[in-house]
C-alpha positions as CSV (number, residue, x, y, z in Angstrom):
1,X,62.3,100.4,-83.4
2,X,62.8,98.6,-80.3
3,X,61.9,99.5,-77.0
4,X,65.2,98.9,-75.7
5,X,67.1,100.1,-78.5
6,X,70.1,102.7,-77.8
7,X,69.8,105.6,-80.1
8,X,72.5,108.8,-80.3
9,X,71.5,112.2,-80.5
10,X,71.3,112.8,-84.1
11,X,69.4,109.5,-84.3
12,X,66.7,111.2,-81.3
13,X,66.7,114.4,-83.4
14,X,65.9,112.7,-86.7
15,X,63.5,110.4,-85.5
16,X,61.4,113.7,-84.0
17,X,62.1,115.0,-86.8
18,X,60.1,112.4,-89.1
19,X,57.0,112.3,-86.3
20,X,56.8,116.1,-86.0
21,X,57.0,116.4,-90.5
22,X,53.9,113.7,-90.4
23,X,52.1,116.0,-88.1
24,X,49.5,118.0,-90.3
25,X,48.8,120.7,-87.8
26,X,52.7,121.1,-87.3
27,X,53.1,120.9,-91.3
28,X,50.8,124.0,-92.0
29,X,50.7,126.3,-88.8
30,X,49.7,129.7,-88.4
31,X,51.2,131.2,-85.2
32,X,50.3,134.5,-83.6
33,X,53.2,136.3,-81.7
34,X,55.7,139.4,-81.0
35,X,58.5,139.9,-83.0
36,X,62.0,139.8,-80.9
37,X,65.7,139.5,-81.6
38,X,64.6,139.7,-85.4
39,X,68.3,139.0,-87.2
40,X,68.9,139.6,-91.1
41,X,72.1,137.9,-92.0
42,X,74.0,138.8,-95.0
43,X,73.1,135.4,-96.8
44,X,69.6,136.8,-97.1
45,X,68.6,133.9,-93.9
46,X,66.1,136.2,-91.1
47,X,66.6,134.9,-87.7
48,X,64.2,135.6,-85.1
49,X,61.8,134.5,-82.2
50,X,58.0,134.8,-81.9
51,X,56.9,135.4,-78.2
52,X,53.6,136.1,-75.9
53,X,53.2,135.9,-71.7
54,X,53.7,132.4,-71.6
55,X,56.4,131.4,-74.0
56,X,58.6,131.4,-77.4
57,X,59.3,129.9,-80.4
58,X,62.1,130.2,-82.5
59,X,61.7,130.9,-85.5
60,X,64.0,130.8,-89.5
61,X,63.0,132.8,-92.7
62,X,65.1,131.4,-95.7
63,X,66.3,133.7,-98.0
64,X,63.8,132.9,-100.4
65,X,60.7,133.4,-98.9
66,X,62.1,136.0,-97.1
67,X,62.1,138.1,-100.8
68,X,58.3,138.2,-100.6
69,X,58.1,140.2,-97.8
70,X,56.7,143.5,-98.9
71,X,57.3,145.4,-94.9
72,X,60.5,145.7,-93.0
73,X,59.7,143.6,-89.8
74,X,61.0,145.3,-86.6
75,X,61.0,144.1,-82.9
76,X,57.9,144.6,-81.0
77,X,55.8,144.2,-83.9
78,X,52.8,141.6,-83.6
79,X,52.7,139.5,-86.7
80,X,51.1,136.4,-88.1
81,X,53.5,133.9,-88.9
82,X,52.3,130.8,-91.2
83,X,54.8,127.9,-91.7
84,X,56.4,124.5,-90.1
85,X,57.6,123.5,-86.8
86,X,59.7,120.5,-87.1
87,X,63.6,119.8,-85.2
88,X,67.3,120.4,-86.2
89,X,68.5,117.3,-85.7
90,X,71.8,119.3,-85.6
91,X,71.5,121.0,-81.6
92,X,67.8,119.3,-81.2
93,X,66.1,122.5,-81.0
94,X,62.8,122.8,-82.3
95,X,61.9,126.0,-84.1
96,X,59.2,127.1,-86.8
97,X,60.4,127.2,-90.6
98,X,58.4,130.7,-91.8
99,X,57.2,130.8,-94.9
100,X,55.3,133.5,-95.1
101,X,55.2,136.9,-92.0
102,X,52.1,139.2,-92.0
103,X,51.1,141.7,-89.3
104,X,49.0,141.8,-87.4
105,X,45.5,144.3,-87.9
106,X,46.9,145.7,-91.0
107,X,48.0,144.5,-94.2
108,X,51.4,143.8,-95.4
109,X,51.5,146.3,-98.2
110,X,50.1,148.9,-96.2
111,X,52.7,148.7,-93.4
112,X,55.1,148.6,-96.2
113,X,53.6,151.9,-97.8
114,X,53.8,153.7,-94.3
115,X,57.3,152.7,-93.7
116,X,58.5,153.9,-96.9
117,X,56.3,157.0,-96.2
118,X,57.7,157.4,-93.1
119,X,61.7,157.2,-94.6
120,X,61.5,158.9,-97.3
121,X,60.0,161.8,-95.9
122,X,62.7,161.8,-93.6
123,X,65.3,162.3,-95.7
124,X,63.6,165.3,-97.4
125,X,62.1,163.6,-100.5
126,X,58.6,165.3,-100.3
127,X,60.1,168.6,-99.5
128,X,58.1,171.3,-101.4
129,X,61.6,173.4,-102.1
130,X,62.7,170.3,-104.1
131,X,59.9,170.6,-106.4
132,X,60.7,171.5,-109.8
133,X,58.5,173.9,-112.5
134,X,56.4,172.5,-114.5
135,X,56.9,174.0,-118.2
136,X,54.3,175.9,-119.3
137,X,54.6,175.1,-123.5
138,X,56.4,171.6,-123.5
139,X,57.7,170.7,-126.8
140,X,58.4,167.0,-126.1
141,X,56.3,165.0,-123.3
142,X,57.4,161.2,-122.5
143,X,54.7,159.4,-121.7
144,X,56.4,156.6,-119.2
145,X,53.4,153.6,-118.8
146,X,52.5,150.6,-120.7
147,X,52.0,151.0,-124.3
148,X,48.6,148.3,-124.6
149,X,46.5,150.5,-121.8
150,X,43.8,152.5,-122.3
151,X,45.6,155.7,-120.0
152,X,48.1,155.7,-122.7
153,X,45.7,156.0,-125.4
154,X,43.4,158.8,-123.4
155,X,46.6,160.9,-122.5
156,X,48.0,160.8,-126.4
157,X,44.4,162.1,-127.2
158,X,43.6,164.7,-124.3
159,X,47.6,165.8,-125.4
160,X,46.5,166.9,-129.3
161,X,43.5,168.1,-128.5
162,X,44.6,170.4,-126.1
163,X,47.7,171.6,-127.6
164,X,48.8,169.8,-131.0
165,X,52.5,171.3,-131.0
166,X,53.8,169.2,-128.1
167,X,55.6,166.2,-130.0
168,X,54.8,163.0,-127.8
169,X,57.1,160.1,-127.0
170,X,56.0,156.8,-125.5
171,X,58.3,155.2,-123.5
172,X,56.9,151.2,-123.1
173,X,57.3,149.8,-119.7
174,X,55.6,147.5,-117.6
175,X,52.9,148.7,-114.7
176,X,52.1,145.9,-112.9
177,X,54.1,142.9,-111.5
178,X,57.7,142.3,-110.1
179,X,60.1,143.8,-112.6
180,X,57.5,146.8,-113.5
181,X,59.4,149.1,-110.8
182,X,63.0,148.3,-112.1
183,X,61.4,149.2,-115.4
184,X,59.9,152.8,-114.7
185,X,63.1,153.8,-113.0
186,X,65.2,152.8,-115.6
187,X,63.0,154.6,-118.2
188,X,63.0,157.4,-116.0
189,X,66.7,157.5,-115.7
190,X,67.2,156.7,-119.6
191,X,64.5,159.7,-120.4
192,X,67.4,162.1,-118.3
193,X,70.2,160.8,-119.8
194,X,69.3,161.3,-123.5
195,X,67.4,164.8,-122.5
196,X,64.4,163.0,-124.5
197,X,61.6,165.4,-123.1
198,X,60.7,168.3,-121.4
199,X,58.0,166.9,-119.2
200,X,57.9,163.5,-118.3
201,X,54.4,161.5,-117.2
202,X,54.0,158.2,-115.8
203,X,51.4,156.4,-114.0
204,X,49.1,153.9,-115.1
205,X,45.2,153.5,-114.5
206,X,43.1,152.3,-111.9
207,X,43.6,149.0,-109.9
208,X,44.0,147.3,-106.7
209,X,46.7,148.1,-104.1
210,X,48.8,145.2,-105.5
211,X,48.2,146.5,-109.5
212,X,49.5,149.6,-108.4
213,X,52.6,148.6,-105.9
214,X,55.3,149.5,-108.9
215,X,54.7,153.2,-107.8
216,X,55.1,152.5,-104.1
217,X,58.3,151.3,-105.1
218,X,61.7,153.0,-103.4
219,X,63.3,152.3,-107.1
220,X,60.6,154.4,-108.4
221,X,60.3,156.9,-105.8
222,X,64.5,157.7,-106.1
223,X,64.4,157.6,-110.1
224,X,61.8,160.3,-109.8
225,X,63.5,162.6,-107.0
226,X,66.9,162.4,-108.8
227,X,65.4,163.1,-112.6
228,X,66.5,166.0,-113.8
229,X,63.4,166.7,-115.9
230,X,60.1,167.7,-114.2
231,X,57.5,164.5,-113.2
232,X,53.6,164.4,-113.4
233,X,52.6,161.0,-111.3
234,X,49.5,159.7,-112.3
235,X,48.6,156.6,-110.9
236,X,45.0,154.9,-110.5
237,X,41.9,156.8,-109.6
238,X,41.4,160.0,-107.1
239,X,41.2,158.0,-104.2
240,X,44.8,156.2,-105.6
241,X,47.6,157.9,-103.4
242,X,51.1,156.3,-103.9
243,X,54.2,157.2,-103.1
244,X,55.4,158.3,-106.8
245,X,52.6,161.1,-105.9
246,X,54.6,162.5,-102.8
247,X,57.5,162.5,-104.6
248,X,56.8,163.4,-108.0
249,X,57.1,167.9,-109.1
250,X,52.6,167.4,-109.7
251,X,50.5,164.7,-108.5
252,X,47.3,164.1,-111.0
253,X,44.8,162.6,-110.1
254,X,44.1,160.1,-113.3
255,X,46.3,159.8,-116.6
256,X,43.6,162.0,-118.5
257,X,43.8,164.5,-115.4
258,X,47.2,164.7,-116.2
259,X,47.1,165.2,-119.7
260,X,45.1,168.6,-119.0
261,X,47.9,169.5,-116.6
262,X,51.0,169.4,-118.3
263,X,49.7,171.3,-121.7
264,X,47.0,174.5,-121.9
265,X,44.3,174.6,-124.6
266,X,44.7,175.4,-127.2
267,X,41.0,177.0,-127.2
268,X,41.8,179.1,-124.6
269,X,45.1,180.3,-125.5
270,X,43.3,181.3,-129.1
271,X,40.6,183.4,-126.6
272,X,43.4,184.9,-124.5
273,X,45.0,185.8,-127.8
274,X,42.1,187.0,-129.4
275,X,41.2,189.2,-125.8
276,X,45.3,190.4,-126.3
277,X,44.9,191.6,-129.9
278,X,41.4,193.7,-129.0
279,X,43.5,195.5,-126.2
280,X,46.4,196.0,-128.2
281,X,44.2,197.6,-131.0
282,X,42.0,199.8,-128.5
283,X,45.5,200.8,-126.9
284,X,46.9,201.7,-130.8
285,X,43.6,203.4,-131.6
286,X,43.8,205.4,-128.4
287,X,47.8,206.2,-128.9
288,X,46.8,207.2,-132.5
289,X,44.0,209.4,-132.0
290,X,46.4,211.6,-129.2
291,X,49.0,211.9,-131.7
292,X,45.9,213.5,-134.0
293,X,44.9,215.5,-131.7
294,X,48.5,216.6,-130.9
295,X,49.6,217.2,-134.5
296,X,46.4,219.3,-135.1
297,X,47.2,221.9,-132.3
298,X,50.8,222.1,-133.5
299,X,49.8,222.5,-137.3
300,X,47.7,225.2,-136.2
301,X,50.3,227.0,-134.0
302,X,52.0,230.2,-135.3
303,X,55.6,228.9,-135.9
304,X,53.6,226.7,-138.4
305,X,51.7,229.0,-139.9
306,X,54.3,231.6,-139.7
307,X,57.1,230.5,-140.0
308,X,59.3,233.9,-140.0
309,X,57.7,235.8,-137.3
310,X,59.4,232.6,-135.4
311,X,63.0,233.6,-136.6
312,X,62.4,237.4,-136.0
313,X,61.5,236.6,-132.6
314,X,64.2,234.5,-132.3
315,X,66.7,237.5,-133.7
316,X,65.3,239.8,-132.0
317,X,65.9,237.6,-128.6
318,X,69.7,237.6,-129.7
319,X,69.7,241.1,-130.4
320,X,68.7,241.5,-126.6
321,X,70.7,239.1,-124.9
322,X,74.1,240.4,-127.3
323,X,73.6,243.2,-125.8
324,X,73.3,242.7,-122.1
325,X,76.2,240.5,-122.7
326,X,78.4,243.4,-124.8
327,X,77.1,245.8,-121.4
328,X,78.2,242.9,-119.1
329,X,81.6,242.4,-120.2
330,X,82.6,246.4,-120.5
331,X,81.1,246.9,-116.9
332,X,83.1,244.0,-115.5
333,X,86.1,245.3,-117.4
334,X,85.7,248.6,-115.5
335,X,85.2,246.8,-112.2
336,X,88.4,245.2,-112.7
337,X,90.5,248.3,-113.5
338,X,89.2,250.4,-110.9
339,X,90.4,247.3,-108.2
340,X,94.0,246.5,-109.8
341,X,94.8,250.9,-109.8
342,X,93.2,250.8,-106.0
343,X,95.7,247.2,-105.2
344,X,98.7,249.5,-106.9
345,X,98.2,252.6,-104.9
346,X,97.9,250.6,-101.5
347,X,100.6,247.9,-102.6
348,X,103.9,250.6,-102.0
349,X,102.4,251.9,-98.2
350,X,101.6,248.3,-97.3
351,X,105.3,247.2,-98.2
352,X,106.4,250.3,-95.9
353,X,104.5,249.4,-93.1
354,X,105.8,245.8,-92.9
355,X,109.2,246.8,-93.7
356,X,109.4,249.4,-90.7
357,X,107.1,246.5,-88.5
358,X,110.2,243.7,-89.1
359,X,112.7,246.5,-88.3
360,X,111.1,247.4,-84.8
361,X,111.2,243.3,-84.2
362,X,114.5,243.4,-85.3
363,X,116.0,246.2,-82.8
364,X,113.9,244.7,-79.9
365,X,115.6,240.9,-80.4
366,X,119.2,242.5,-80.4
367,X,118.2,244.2,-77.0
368,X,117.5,241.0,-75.9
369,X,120.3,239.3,-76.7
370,X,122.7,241.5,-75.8
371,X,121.1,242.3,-72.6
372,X,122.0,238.3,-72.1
373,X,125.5,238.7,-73.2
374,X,128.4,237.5,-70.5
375,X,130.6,240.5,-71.8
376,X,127.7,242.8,-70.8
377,X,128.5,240.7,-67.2
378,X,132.0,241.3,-67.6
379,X,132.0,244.9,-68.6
380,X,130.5,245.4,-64.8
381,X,133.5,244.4,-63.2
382,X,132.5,240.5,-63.2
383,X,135.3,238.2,-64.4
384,X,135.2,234.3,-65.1
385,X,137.3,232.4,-63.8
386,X,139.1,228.9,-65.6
387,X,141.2,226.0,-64.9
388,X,143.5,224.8,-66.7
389,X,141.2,222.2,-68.4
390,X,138.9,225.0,-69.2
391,X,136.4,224.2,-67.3
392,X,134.5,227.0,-65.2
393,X,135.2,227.6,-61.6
394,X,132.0,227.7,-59.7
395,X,132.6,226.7,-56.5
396,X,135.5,226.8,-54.0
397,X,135.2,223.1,-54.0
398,X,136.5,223.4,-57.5
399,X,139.7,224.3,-56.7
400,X,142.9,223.7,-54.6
401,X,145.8,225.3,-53.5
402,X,148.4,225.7,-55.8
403,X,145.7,225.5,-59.2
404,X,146.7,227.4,-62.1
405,X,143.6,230.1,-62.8
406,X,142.8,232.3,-66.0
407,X,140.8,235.5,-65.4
408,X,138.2,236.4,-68.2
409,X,138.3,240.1,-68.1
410,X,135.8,242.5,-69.9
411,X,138.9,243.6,-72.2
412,X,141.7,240.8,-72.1
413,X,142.5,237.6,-69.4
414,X,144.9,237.1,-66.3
415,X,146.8,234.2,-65.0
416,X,147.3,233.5,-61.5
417,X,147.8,230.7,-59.4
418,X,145.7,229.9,-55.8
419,X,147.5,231.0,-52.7
């Protein structure tokens, strides 16, 4: 190109563009920064900016690597960000293309097992109330894990040892790799649907972190909290904690531990039976020899041996009590005479006496009401005096000159007129 060419925009961006792709130290860079403004579009595209005390850097995750994440980035967060910087011819920004995120002092996966930790717990998944009860004689266990491993083939073992009757069902998934999770959850969910068991186990044995990451799974975790039948988890080793453990009804802590958990021996059922049936016949042989001893000390009692002096007893008893009875009856009998003839003597005198009472009363209310009488009034030389409406007179103010007046006299009436 020529010194003194003339370029346009696009041709400037493109031509920084090739210089910066040729750059090996541009082409594979690891850059160390905060997470800010961290975007997730919905075509899958993260959008975000890496930052320190002196500057920033934009920075693009495409939508496919941007699937390998196994953490949810948040702002703040110091990461580790490994890609290329090169322009956009487009708007001439410069910005890093990020292949792969990591933070920073800790390990992808294990950020990504304490944020699901941290959720799930949240919404109540690890709850001890939302465990269920693990039967106590199973008659069908699902074994949920890969069919080739040797934790399938120790758990189908421990199983009929310790307690033949239990039928056992394999269901074959996949433990380990990407579609292993979307595998477990859908035998989980398939195990509910068809009621195929009443216990269900899955797990898988011991590994790395990254072996074991299909039981750290949300998929997993939500297959197992929604199942309807009771879930053992055993994953991995003791040390091996996964998230399936939290959620599961029983954590084990190895495929064979969990084996011993979800059956009893057989052994020591026999023993427990055995100890059962001992007490049951000392309990019998303790019952029987009472009822022995009991029937001895009736079949030597007299109603036994003599069985009439029982009855004659027993008639003579009547005898008795007949008679206080027949002495009862004839002396209430009496009793009762001797207080109807006393009610008949009294009942005539009593009638008398509150005859001659409401007579008295009688006499006294006429008194009274004659005693109130206007012709008693009238017979005093009192008359009443009326107008012609009949109304009383009163008061002088009741009549005028010239009224028309009857007399009420104590035997007969007069009519006069006011003067």
């Amino acid at each position: 190109m020529r010194e003194d060419a003339i370029l346009t925009p696009g041709q400037v961006g493109q031509y920084l563009k090739n210089i910066m792709d040729r750059d090996q130290l541009l082409s594979r860079l690891l850059v160390r920064g905060e997470l800010s403004n961290y975007k997730m579009y919905p075509s899958g595209h993260h959008y975000f900016t890496l930052k320190d005390g002196e500057g920033a850097l934009r920075c693009v995750m495409f939508r496919s690597d941007a699937q390998s994440l196994r953490f949810r980035p948040e702002n703040g967060m110091q990461v580790i960000a490994a890609g290329r910087v090169t322009v956009f011819p487009r708007d001439g920004q410069y910005q890093l293309y990020c292949a792969r995120l990591t933070p920073e002092g800790v390990g992808d996966l294990a950020l990504a097992f304490e944020q699901l930790k941290e959720k799930l717990a949240r919404e109540g998944l690890f709850d001890q109330v939302q465990k269920r009860e693990i039967p106590q004689f199973p008659g069908k266990i699902a074994l949920i894990t890969s069919p080739a491993g040797a934790a399938v083939q120790d758990m189908i073992r421990i199983l009929g040892a310790r307690w033949p009757l239990t039928e056992i069902k394999v269901i074959p998934v996949r433990v380990q790799g990407a579609e292993a999770s979307q595998e477990i959850a859908a035998a989980i969910q398939w195990a509910n649907w068809h009621h195929a068991a009443d216990l269900i186990i899955t797990g898988r044995g011991g590994g790395s972190i990254e072996d074991l990451w299909a039981f750290n799974e949300e998929v997993v975790a939500r297959a197992i909290y929604a199942s309807e039948i009771p879930v053992i988890s055993a994953v991995g080793h003791e040390p091996d904690v996964t998230i399936a453990d939290f959620v599961a009804d029983l954590r084990a802590s190895t495929p064979s531990n969990a084996a011993e958990l979800a059956v009893p021996d057989q052994n020591e059922v026999y023993m427990s039976l055995l100890g059962e049936r001992e007490r049951l016949n000392g309990a019998i042989s303790a019952r029987l020899v009472q009822y022995r001893q009991t029937l001895k000390r009736l079949a030597g009692s007299r109603p036994m041996t003599e069985p009439a002096s029982y009855f004659r007893e027993k008639r003579l008893l009547l005898d008795f009590q007949s008679s206080r009875l027949t002495y009862g009856l004839r002396h209430a009998a009496a009793g009762q005479r001797e207080r109807l003839t006393a009610l008949s003597a009294a009942l005539p005198n009593e009638a008398e006496r509150l005859l001659n009472r409401r007579r008295e009363r009688l006499k006294s209310l006429a008194a009274s009401l004659d005693a109130l009488s206007p012709l008693k009034v009238l017979g005093r030389g009192y008359s009443i005096a009326h107008r012609e409406d009949g109304k009383a007179v009163v008061s002088i103010s009741d009549v005028e000159s010239g009224d028309k007046l009857k007399l009420t006299l104590s035997d007969g009436s007069v009519d006069c007129q006011v003067i």
